[in-house]
C-alpha positions as CSV (number, residue, x, y, z in Angstrom):
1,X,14.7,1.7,-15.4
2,X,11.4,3.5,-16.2
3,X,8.4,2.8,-17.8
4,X,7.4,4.4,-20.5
5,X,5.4,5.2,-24.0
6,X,1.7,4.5,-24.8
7,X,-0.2,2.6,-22.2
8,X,0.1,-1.1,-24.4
9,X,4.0,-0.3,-24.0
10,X,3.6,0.4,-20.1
11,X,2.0,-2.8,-19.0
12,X,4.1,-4.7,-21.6
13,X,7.1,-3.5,-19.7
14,X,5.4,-4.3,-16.6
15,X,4.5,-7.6,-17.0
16,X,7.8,-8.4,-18.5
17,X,9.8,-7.1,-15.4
18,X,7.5,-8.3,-12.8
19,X,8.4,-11.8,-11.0
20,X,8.8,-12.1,-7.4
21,X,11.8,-13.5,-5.5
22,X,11.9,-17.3,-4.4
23,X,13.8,-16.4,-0.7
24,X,13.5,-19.6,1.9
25,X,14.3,-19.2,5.3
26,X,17.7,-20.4,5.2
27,X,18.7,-18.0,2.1
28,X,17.2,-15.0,3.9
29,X,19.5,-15.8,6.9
30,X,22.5,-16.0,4.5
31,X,21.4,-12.6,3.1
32,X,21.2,-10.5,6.3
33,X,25.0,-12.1,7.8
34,X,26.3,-11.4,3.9
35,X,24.8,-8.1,3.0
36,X,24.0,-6.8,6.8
37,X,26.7,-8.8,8.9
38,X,24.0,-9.9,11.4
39,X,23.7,-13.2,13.1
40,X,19.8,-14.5,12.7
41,X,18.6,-15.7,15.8
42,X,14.9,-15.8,15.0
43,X,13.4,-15.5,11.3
44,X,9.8,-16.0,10.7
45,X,7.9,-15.5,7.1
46,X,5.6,-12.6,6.7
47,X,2.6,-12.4,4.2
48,X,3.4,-10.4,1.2
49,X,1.4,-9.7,-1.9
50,X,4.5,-9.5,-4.3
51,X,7.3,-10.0,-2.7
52,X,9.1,-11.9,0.3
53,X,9.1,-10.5,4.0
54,X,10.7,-11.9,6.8
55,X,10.8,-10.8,10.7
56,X,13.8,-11.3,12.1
57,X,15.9,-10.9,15.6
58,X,19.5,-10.8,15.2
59,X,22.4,-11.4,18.3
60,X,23.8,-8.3,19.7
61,X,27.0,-9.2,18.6
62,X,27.5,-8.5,15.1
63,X,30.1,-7.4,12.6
64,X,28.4,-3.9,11.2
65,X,29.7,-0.4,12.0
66,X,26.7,1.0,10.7
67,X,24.1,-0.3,13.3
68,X,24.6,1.5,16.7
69,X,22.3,-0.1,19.3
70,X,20.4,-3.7,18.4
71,X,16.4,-3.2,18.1
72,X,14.8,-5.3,20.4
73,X,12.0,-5.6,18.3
74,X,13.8,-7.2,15.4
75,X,13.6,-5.9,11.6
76,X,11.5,-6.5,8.5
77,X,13.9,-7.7,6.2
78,X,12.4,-6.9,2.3
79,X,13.4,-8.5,-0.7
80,X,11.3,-6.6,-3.3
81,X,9.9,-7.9,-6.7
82,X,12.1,-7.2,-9.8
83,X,10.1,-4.5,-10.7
84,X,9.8,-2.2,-8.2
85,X,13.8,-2.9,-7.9
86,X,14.7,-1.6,-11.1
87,X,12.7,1.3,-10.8
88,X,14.5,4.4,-10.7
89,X,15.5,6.3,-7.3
90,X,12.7,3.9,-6.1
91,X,14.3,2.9,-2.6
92,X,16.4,6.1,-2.0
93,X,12.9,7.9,-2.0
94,X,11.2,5.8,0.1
95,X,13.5,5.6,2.5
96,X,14.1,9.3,2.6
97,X,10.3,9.5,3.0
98,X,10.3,7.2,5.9
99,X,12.8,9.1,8.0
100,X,11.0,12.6,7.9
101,X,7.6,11.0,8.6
102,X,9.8,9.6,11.8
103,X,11.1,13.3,12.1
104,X,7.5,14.3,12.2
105,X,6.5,12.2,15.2
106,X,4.7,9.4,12.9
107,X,5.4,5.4,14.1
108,X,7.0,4.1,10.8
109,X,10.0,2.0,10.3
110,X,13.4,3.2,9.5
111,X,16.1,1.8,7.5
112,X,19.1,0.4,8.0
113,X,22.6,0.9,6.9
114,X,24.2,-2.7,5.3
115,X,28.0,-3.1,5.4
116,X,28.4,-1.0,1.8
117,X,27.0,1.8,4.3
118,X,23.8,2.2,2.1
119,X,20.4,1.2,2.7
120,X,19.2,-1.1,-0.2
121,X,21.5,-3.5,-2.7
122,X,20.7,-5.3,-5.6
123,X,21.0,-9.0,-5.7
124,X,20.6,-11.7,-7.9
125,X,18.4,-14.5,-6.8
126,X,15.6,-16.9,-7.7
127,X,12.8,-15.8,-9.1
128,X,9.3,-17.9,-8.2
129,X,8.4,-17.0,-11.8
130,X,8.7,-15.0,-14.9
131,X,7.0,-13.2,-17.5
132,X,9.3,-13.1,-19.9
133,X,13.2,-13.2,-20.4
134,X,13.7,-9.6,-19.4
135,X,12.5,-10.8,-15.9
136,X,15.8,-13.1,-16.1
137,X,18.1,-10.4,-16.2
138,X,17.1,-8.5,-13.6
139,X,18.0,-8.3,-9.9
140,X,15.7,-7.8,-6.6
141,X,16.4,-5.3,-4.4
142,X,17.0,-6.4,-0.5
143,X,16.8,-3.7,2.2
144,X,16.6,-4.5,6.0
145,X,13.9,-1.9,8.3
146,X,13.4,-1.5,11.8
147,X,10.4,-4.1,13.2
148,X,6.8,-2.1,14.4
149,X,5.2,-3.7,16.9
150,X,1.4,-3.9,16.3
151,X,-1.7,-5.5,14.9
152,X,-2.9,-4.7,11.2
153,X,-6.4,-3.7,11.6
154,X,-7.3,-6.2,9.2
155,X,-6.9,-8.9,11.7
156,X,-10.1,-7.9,14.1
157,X,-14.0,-6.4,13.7
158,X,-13.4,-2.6,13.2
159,X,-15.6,0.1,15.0
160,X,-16.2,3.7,15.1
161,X,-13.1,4.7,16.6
162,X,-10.9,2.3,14.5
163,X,-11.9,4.2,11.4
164,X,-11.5,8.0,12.8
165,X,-8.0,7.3,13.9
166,X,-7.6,5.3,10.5
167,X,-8.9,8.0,9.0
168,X,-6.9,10.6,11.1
169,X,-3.2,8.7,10.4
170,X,-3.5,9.5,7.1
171,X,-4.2,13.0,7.2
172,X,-1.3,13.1,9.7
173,X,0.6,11.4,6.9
174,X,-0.5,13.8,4.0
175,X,0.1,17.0,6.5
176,X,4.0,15.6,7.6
177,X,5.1,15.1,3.8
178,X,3.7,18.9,2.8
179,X,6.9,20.5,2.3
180,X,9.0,17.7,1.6
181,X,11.2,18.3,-1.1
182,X,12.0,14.9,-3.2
183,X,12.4,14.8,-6.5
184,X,12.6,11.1,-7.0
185,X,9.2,10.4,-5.1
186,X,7.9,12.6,-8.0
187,X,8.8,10.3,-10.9
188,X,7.9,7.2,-9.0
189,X,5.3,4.6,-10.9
190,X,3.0,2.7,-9.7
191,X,-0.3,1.4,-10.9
192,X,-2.1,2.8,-7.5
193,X,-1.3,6.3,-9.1
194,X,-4.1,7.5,-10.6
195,X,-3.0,8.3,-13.6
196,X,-2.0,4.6,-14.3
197,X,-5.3,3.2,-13.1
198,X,-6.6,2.1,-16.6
199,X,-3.6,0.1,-16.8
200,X,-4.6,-2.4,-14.0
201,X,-6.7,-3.9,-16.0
202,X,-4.4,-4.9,-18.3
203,X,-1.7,-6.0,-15.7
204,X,-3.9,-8.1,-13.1
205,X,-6.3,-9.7,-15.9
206,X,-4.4,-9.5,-19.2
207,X,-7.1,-12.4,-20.1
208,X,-10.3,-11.0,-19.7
209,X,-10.8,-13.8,-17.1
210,X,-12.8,-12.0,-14.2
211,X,-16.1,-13.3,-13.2
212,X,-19.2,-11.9,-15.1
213,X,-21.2,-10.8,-11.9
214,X,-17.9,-8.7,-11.3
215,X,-17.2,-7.9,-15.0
216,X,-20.3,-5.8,-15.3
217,X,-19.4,-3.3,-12.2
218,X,-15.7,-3.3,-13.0
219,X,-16.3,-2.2,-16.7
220,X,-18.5,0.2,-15.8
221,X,-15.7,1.8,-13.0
222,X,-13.2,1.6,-15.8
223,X,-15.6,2.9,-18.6
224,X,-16.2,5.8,-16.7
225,X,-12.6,6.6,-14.5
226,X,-10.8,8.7,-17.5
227,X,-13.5,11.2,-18.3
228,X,-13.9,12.0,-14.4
229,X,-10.5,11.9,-13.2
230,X,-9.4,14.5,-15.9
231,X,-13.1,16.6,-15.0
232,X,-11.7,17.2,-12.1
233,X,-8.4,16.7,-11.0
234,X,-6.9,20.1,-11.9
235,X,-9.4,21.5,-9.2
236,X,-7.7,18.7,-6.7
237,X,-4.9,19.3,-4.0
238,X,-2.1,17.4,-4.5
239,X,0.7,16.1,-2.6
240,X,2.9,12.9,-1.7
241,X,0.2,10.3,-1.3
242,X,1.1,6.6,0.8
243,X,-0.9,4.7,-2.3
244,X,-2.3,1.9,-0.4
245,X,-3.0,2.7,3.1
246,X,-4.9,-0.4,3.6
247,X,-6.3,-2.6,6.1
248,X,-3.2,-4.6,5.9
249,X,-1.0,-1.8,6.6
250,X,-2.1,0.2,9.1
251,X,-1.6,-1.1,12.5
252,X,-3.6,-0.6,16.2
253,X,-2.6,-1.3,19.6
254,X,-4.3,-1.8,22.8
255,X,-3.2,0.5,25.7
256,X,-3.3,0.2,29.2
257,X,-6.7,1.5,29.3
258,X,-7.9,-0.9,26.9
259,X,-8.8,1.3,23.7
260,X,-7.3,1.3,20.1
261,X,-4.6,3.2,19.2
262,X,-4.1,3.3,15.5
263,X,-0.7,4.8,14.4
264,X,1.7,2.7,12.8
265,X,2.2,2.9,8.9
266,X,4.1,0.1,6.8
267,X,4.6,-0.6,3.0
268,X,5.7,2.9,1.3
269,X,6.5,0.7,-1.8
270,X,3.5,2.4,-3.7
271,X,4.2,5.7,-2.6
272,X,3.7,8.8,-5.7
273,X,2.5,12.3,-6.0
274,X,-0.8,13.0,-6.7
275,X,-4.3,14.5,-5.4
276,X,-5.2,13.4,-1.5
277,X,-8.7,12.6,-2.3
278,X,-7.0,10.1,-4.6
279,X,-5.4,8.5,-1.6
280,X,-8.2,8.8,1.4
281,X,-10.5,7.0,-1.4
282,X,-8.1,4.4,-1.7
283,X,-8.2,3.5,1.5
284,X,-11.9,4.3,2.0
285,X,-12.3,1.2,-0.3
286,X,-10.7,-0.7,2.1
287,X,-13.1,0.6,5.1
288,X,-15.8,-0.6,3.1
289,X,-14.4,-4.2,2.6
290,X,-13.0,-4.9,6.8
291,X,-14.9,-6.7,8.8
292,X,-17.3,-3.8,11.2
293,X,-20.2,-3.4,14.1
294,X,-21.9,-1.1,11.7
295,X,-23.4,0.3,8.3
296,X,-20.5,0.6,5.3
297,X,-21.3,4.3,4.4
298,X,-21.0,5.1,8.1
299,X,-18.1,3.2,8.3
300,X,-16.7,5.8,5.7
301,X,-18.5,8.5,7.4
302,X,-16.0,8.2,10.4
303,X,-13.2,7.4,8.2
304,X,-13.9,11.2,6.7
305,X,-14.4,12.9,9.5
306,X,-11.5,11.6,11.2
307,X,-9.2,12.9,8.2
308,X,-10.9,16.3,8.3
309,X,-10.3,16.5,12.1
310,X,-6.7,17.1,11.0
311,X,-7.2,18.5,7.1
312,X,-10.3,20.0,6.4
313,X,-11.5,18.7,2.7
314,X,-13.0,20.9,-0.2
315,X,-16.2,20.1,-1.8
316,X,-15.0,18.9,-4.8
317,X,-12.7,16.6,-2.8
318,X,-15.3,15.2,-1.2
319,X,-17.0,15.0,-4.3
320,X,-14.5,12.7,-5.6
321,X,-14.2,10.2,-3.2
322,X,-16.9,7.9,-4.4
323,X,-15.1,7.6,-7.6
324,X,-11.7,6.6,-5.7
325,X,-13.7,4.3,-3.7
326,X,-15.3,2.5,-6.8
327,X,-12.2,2.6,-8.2
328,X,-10.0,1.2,-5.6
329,X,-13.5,-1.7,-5.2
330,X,-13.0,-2.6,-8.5
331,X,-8.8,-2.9,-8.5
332,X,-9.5,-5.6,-5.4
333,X,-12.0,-7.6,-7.8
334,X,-8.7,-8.5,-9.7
335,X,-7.3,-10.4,-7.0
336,X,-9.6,-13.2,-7.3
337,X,-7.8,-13.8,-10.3
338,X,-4.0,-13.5,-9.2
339,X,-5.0,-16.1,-6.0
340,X,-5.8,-18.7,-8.5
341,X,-2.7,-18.0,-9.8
342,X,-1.1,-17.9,-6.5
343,X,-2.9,-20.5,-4.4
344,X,-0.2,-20.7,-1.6
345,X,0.0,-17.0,-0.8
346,X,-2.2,-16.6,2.2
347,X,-1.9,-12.6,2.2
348,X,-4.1,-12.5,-1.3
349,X,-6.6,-15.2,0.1
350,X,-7.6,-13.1,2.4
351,X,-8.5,-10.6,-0.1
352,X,-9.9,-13.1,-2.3
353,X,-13.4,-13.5,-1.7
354,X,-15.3,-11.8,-4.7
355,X,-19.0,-11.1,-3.4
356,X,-18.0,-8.5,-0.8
357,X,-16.5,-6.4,-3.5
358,X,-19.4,-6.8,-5.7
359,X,-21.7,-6.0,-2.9
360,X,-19.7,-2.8,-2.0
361,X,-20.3,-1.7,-5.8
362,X,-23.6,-2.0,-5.9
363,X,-24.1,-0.4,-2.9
364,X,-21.8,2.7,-4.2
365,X,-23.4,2.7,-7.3
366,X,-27.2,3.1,-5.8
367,X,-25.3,6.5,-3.6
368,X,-25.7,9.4,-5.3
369,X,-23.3,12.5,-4.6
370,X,-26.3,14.5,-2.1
371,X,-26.6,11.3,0.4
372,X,-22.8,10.9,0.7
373,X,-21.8,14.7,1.2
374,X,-24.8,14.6,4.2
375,X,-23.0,11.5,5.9
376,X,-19.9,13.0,5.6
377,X,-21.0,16.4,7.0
378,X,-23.1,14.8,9.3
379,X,-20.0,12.6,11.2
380,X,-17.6,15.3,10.5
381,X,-19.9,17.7,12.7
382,X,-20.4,14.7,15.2
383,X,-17.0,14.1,16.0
């Protein structure tokens, strides 16, 4: 299933197929012995925007020829939202993007064979809501990944070095996927693509319900994306972007000296093809929103200069950034809306807090294109 026609049509369809699973405990462990042939021994509920995650450590014993050697660090069990599980070659490109980024030396998990001998299966189960029959008919897709250790940067102050290396990983990223040749990752949608970002809108607040003191930043983001975007993206290099390389999914660890390591990537579910300034803006958005020991813009300042220690940026790319970054600003002033429509789903509260974002538009909106190319020069040439 794809989505297509005029942009009305597109987050019609979207709406209509989205609904996320309603997986307990108990019905996860059912899954994994049914589908995987595994014997839970530990299972505990991970924070998910849209769908249901689970951690889970199985007994070495098991019934699947498939699975060589138990991982000591458990898996991720997935059980994906109905639309990203009817989309198209979505889980056979991910997957295949997963295990060259592993080939290329990059910490990111791998998936796992079931019993059927493939890594993903369609399932019908309970869905926590609907918008629409069509979401009725529809199945979720379930797939079972390797478990990486770490702490999502999100969950401590960040400081300069956190934001090179975050900055770094995804250059690292962008460089490893270069000559990958996969032609289903090409035809992938998502709203994070930037080509679909006027749609959001429509998606996350068919209702017009934001807050004014957000409404007036947001409309101006949105007023302004199309005629910018197509200015200057044919002058853009484009590859196979991550999509939403956020604070949430990008984790650090401590070693045995005591300093940060930042290196492990989850959630390729927004993964597309598209221009890399597009992507490092994205997550720039997010630098801006983390908690930090200093200044936003130099926050982002590192953030750029550790991506250009590894792929050195063009003008113009650089040029676009702020754009991305209002853009990706404005996209998080919509969750405020789904949370009320989500109470219990502690992953969106903690992106739920509305000033911050405003703050970080005004503050983009007062930083004209001169300042921001001298902070990113001057912490690219620091470093």
């Amino acid at each position: 299933m794809e989505l297509t026609g005029s942009a009305e049509e597109c987050i019609k369809q979207a709406q209509a197929m989205m609904a996320k699973p309603n997986v307990t405990v108990d019905s996860a462990t059912e899954l994994v012995k049914k589908i995987y042939g595994l014997q839970v021994t530990e299972i505990k509920s991970l924070n998910s925007f849209s769908d249901k995650n689970f951690h889970i450590k199985v007994s070495k014993d098991h019934q699947n020829p498939n699975i060589d050697k138990i991982s000591d660090d458990g898996y991720t069990l997935k059980v994906m939202n109905t639309l990203k599980s009817n989309l198209k070659g979505h889980f056979d490109a991910i997957h295949g993007t997963m295990i060259r980024l592993h080939e290329k030396g990059l910490r990111v998990p791998q998936p796992i064979r079931n019993l059927e001998g493939t890594t993903w299966k369609l399932e019908t189960l309970p869905l926590l809501e609907t918008a629409g029959e069509v979401a009725k008919t529809l199945k979720c897709g379930i797939h079972l990944l390797t478990y990486i250790p770490g702490e999502p940067i999100t969950n401590n102050e960040s400081n300069e070095k956190i934001f090179f290396q975050w900055g770094e990983l995804l250059a690292k990223f962008h460089i490893s996927l270069k000559d990958f040749d996969c032609p289903e990752l090409l035809k992938q949608w998502t709203f994070n693509n930037a080509k679909n970002f006027h749609l959001a809108k429509g998606i996350l607040d068919p209702e017009g319900s934001m807050a004014p003191e957000a409404k007036l930043f947001v409309d101006d983001v949105f007023g302004r994306f199309l005629p910018e975007y197509e200015k200057h993206i044919s002058d853009l290099p484009q590859g196979f972007l991550h999509g939403d390389f956020n604070d949430h999914n990008i984790l650090f660890r401590t070693t045995e000296t005591g300093s940060y390591c930042v290196d492990g990537i989850l959630d390729f579910d927004d993964m597309h093809h598209g221009s890399y300034a597009w992507d490092l803006g994205t997550m720039l958005g997010h630098v801006l929103l983390v908690k930090k020991t200093l200044d936003p813009l130099e926050a982002v300042g590192h953030a750029v200069a550790g991506y250009q220690s590894v792929r050195k940026m063009s003008e113009k790319e650089l040029l676009f950034l702020k754009l991305a970054m209002e853009c990706r600003v404005a996209l998080m002033c919509f969750v405020s809306i789904v949370v009320d429509k989500d109470p219990s789903n502690s992953y969106i509260k903690k992106m739920a807090p509305l000033q911050p974002k405003i703050d970080m538009l005004k503050l983009l909106s007062n930083a004209d294109d001169k300042s921001l190319l001298k902070i990113y020069d001057n912490y690219t040439n620091l470093e």
